[in-house]
Structures are given as C-alpha cells and as structure tokens.
Residue frames relative to the residue before (quaternion, step in Angstrom):
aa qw qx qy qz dx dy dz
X 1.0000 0.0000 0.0000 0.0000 0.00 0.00 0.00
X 0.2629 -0.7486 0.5665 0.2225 3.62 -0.82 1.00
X 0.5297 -0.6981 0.4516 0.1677 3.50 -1.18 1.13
X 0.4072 -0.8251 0.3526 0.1708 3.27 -0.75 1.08
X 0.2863 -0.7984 0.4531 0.2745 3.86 -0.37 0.16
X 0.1671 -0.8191 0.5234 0.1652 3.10 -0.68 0.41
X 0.1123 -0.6214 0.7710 -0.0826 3.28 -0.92 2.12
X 0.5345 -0.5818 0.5300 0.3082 3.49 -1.85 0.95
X 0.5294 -0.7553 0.2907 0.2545 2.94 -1.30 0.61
X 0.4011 0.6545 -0.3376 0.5447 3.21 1.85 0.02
X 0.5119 0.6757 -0.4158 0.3294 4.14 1.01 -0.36
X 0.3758 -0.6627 0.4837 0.4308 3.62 -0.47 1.23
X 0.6335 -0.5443 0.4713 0.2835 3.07 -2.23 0.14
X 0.2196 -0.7612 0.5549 0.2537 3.89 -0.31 1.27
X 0.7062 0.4884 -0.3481 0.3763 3.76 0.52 -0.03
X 0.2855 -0.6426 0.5879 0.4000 3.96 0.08 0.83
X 0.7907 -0.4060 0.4023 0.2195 2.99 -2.35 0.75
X 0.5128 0.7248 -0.1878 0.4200 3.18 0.88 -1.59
X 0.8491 0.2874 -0.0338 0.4419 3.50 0.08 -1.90
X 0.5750 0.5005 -0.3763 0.5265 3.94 1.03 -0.22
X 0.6957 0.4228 -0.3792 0.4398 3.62 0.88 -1.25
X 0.5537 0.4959 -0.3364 0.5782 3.78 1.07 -0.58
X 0.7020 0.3551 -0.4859 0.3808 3.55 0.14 0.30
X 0.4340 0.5040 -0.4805 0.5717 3.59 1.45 -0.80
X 0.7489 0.3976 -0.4469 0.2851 3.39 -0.72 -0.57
X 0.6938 0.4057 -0.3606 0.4733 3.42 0.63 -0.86
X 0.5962 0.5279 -0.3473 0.4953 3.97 1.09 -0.59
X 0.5460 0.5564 -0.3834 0.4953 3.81 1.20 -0.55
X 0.7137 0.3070 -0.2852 0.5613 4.06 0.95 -0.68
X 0.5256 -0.6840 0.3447 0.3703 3.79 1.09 0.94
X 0.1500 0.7254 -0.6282 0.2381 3.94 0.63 1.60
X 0.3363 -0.7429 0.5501 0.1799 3.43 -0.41 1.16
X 0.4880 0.7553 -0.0527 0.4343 3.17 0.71 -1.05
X 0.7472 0.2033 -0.0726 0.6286 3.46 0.41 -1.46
X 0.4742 0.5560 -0.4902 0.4752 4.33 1.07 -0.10
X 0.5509 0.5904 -0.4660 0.3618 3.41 0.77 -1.39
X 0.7867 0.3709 -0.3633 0.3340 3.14 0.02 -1.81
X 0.5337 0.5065 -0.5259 0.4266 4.05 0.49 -1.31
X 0.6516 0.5670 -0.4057 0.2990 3.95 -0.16 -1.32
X 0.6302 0.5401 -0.2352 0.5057 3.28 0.70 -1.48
X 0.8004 0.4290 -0.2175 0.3578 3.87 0.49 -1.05
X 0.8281 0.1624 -0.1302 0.5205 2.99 1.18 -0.67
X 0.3621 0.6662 -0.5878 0.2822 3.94 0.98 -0.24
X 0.8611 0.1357 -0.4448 0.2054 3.72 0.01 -0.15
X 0.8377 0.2379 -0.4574 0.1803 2.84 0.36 0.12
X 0.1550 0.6268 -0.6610 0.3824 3.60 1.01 1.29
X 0.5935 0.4041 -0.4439 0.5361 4.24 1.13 -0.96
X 0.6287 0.4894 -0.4434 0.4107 4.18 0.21 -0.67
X 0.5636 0.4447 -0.5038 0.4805 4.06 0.45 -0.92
X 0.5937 0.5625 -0.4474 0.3619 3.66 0.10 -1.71
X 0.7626 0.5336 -0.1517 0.3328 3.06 -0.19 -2.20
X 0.6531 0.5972 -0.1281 0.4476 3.71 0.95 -0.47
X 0.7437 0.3568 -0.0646 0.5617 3.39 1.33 -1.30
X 0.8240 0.4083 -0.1455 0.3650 2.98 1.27 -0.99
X 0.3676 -0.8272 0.2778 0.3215 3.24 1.60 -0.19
X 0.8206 0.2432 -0.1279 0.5011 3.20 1.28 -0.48
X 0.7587 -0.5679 0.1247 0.2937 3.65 -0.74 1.66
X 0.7234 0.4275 -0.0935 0.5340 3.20 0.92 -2.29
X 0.5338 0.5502 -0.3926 0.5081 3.82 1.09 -0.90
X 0.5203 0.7403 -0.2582 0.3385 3.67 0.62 -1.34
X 0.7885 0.2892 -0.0863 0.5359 3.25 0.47 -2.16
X 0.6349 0.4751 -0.4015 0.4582 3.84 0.37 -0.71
X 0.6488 0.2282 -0.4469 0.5720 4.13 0.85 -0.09
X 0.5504 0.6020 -0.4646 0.3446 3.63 0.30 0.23
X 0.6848 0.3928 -0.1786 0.5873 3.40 1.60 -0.79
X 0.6619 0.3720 -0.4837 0.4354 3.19 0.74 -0.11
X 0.5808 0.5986 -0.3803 0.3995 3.68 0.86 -0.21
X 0.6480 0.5313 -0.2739 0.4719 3.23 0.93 -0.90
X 0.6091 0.5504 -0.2657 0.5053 3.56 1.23 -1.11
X 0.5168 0.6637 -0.2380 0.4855 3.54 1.26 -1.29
X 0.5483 0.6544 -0.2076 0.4775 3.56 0.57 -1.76
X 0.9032 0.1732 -0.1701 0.3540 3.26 -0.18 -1.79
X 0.4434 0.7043 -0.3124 0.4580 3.85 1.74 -0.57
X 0.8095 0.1845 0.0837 0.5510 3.74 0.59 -1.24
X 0.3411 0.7439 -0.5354 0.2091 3.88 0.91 1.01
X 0.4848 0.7457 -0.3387 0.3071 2.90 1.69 -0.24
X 0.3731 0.8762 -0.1721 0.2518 3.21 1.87 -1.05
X 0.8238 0.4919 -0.1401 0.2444 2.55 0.55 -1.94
X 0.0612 -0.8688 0.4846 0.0805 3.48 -0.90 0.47
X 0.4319 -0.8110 0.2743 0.2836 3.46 0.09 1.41
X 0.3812 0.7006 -0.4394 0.4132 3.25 1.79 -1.37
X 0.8598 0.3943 -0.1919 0.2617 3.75 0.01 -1.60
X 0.7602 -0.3321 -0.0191 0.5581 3.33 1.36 -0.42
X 0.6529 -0.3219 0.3289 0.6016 3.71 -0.94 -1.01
X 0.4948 -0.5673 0.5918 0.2885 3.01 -1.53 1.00
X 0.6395 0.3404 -0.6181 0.3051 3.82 0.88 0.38
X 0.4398 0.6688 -0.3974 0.4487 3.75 1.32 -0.65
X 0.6370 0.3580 -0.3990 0.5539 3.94 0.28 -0.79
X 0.7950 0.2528 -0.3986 0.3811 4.05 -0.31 -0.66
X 0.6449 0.4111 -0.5105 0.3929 3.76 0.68 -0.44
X 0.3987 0.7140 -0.4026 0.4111 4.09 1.16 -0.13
X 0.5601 0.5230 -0.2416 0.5953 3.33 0.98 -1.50
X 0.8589 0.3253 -0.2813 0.2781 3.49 -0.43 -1.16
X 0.6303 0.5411 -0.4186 0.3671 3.28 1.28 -0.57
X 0.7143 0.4725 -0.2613 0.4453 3.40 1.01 -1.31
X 0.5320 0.4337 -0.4771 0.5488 3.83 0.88 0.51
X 0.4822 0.6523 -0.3880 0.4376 3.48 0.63 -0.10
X 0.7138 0.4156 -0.1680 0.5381 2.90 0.35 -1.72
X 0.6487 0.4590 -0.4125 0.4453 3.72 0.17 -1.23
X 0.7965 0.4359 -0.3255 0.2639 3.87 0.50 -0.80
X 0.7177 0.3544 -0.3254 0.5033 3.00 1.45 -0.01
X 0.4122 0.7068 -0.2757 0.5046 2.89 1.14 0.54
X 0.5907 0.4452 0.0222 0.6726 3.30 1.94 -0.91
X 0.7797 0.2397 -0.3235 0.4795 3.46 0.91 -0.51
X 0.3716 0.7147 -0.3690 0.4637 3.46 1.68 -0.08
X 0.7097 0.2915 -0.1588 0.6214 3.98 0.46 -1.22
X 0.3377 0.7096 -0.4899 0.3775 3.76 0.80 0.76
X 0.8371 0.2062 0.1455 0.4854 1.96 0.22 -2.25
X 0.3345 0.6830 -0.4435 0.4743 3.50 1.34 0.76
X 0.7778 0.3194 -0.1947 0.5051 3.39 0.38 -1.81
X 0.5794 0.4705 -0.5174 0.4187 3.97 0.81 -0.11
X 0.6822 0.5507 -0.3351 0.3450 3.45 0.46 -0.63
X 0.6577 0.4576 -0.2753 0.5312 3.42 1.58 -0.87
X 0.7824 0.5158 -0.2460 0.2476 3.18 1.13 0.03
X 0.1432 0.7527 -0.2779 0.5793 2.67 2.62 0.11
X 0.7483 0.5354 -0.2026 0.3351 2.73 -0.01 -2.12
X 0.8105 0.4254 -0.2318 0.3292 3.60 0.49 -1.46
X 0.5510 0.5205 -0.3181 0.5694 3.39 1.76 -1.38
X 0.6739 0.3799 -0.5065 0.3807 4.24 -0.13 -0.22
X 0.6355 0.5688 -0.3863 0.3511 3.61 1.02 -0.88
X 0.1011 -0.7694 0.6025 0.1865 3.89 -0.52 0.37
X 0.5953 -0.5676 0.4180 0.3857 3.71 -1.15 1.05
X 0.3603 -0.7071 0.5573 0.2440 3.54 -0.97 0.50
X 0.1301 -0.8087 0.5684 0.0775 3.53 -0.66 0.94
X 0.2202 -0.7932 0.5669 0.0304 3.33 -0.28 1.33
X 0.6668 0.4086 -0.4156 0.4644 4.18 0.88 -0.13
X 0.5695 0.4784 -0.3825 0.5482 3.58 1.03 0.14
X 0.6814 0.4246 -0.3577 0.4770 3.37 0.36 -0.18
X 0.7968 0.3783 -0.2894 0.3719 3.37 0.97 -0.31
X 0.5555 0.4823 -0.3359 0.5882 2.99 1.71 0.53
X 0.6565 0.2616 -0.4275 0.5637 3.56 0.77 0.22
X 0.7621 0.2219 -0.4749 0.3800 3.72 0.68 0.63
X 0.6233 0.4994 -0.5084 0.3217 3.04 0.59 1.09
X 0.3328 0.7130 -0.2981 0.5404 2.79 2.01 -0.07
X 0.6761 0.3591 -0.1118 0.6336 3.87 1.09 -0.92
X 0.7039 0.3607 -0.4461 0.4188 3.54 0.66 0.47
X 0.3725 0.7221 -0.2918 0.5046 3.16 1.81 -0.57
X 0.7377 0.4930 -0.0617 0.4571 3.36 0.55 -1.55
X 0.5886 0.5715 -0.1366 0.5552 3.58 0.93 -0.87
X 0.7510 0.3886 -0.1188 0.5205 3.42 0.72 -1.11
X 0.6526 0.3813 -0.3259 0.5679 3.47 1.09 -0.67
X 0.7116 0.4442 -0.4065 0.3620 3.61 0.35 -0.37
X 0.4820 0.6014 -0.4192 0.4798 3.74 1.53 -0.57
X 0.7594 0.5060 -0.2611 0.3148 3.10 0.77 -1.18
X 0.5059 0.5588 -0.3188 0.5747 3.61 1.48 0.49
X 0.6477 0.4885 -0.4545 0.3677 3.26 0.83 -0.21
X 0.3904 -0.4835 0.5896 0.5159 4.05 -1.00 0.03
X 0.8640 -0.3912 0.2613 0.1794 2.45 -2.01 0.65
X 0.6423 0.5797 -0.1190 0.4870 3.51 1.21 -1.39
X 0.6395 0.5511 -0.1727 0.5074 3.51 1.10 -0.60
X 0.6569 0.2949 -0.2703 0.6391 3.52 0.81 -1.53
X 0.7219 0.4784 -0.4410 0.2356 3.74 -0.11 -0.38
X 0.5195 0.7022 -0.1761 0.4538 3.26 1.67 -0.21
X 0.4654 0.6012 -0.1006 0.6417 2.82 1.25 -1.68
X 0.8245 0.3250 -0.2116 0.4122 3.39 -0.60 -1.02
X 0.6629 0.4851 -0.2775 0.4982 4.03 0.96 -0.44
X 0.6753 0.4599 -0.2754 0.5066 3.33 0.79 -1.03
X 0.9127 0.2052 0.0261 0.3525 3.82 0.50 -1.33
X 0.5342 0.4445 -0.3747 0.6137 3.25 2.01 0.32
X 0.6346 0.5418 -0.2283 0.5016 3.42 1.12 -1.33
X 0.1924 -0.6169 0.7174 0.2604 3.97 0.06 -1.18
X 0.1452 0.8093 -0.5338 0.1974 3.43 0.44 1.40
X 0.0829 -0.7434 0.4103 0.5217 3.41 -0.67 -0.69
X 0.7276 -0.3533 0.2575 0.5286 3.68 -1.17 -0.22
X 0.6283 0.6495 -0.2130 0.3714 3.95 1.53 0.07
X 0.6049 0.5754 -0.0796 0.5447 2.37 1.61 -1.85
X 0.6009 0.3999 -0.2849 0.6307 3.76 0.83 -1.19
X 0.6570 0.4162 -0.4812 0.4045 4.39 -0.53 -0.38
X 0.6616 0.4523 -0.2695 0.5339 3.81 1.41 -1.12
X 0.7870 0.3390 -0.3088 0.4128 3.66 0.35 -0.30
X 0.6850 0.1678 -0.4789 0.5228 3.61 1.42 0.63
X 0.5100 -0.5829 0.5164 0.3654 3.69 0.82 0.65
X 0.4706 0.5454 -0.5426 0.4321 3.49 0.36 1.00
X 0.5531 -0.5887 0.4582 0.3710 3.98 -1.54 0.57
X 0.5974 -0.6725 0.3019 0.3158 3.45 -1.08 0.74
X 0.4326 0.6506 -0.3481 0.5180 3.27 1.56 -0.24
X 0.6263 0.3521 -0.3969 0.5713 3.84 0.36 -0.90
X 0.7751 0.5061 -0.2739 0.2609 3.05 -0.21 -1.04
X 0.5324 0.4428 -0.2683 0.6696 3.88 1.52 -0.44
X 0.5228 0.6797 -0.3283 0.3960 3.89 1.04 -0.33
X 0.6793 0.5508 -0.0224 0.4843 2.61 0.97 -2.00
X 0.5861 0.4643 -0.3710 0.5508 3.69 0.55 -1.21
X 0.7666 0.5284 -0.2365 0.2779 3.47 -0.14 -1.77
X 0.6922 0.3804 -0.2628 0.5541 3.85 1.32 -0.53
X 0.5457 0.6435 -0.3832 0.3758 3.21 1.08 -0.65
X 0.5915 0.6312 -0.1150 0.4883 3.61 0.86 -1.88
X 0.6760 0.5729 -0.2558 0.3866 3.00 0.78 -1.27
X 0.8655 0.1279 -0.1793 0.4499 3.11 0.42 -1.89
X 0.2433 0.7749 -0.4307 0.3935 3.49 1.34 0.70
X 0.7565 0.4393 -0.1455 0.4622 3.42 1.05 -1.33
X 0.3910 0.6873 -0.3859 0.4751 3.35 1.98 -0.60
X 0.8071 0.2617 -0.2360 0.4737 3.04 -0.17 -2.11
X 0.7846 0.3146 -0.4387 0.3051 4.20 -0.27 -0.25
X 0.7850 -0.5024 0.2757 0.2352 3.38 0.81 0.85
X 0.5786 0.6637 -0.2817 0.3812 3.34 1.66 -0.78
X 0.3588 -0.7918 0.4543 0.1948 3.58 -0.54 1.32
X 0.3635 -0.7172 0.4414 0.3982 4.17 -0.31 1.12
C-alpha cells in the first residue's frame, strides 16, 4: 500500500486544470504512468477531505484509497465541459466520506439496536396469568383457614384500606382485639403460603 501525504485541503492546485484533466484521459486508456502523476497531485488532499469528514486517521486513508482506486476505475467519467478534473476527484472524495460515515453511523446503530433487543426479554403475559391465578387460588385457600374473626379483619384492613381503628369501629370490637386478630391472622396466613417471617 502506497502511503498517503497529507496536503491541506484548502492548498492551491500545483497542477494547471488543463494538465490533470489530460492525465485522466490518458489514465481512462489505462496509462499507469499518467495515474502516477494525478496520485502525486492530488492524493493529499483527496487524504485531507477524507481526514476532515471522517474524523478518524486509518478510516481517513482507506476512503482515500478507495477514491484514488475510484479515480483510476471511472477516469473515463470525467467531463471537462462540467468542471476541473481537480473539482471532479476532490467530489469523489468528499462524497465517500460522507457515505463512510454515514455507514459507520448505521453500524453502530444496528449494534446498539441489537443490544437493545437481546437485553429485552419477550413478555409473557399467559404465564403470568397462571402464576397469578395460581396465587389467588392460594390466597383464597389460606383465608379460608382463618376463623371467621380473623378473615373478616384481614379482609377490612387489606382488601378494604382500613385502618387498624377504622376496622375495631366497624366491628365494635376494642382495638387491641382487633390488632390481635390481624397479627394471628397474617401470621397463620404466612404459614399456609409458605412465606418465611
């Protein structure tokens, strides 16, 4: 691989118009030779556009070579009528640029969506309704062990959103029984579902 120089990109052209577009032509009937000279005139600063857009050195040189390679594939192209043959290759280099970041952008796009997708796990919404009805099932059978006094408690305080007052006033019972009650209930509530205190 032939190393690139780097000439800014703002650096007049040392080769008159004229004498580059006459080299494309002679590089368009496959003059090796006559590429040298275009290479020599323009490799940097087709490597300075790159190096500019792309932000990053080694990126930089690989669109520099492909332009240059580009250059020598499609000199036929050129058409003086439309501009300089230096304006047509620094064109080339910019708009590979762009395409390459542009390319390395939806890279690092679709990895990220794909992170994204592998961390996400499918939600399974018929399992959940079988392990909460499974747990209402349960729930209900264990209420159903309490005495009577207990599940009715139970059921005020934590179905209702009583408080431990509100529930002693609505069975006319002292607040002490009634915190009694809760406190054995829960308990053997926590017995029968297994749930370690």
């Amino acid at each position: 691989m032939v190393t690139l120089r780097s000439v800014p990109a703002g650096e007049p052209d040392p080769e008159p118009g004229d004498r580059l577009g006459r080299l494309l032509d002679r590089c368009a009937r496959g003059d090796t030779a006559a590429f040298e000279q275009v290479y020599d005139a323009v490799a940097g600063p087709v490597l300075g556009i790159a190096t500019t857009v792309v932000r990053n050195r080694a990126l930089a040189e690989e669109v520099a070579q492909e332009v240059l390679v580009e250059v020598w594939r499609t000199s036929s192209r050129y058409q003086p009528d439309r501009g300089s043959a230096r304006g047509w290759i620094l064109t080339i280099a910019h708009r590979r640029a762009v395409d390459r970041v542009r390319s390395e952008q939806a890279d690092t796009d679709r990895a990220e969506r794909v992170a994204r997708r592998d961390d996400e796990r499918p939600y399974d919404h018929v399992a959940d309704e079988v392990e909460a009805t499974v747990e209402r099932e349960q729930v209900r059978r264990c209420l159903d062990s309490l005495t009577d006094l207990q599940r009715e408690s139970v059921a005020l305080a934590y179905y209702d959103g009583y408080t431990y007052r509100e529930v002693a006033q609505l069975l006319h019972a002292p607040l002490g029984t009634v915190k009694t009650r809760l406190r054995d209930g829960l308990a053997r509530l926590r017995d029968c579902m297994g749930v370690g205190r």
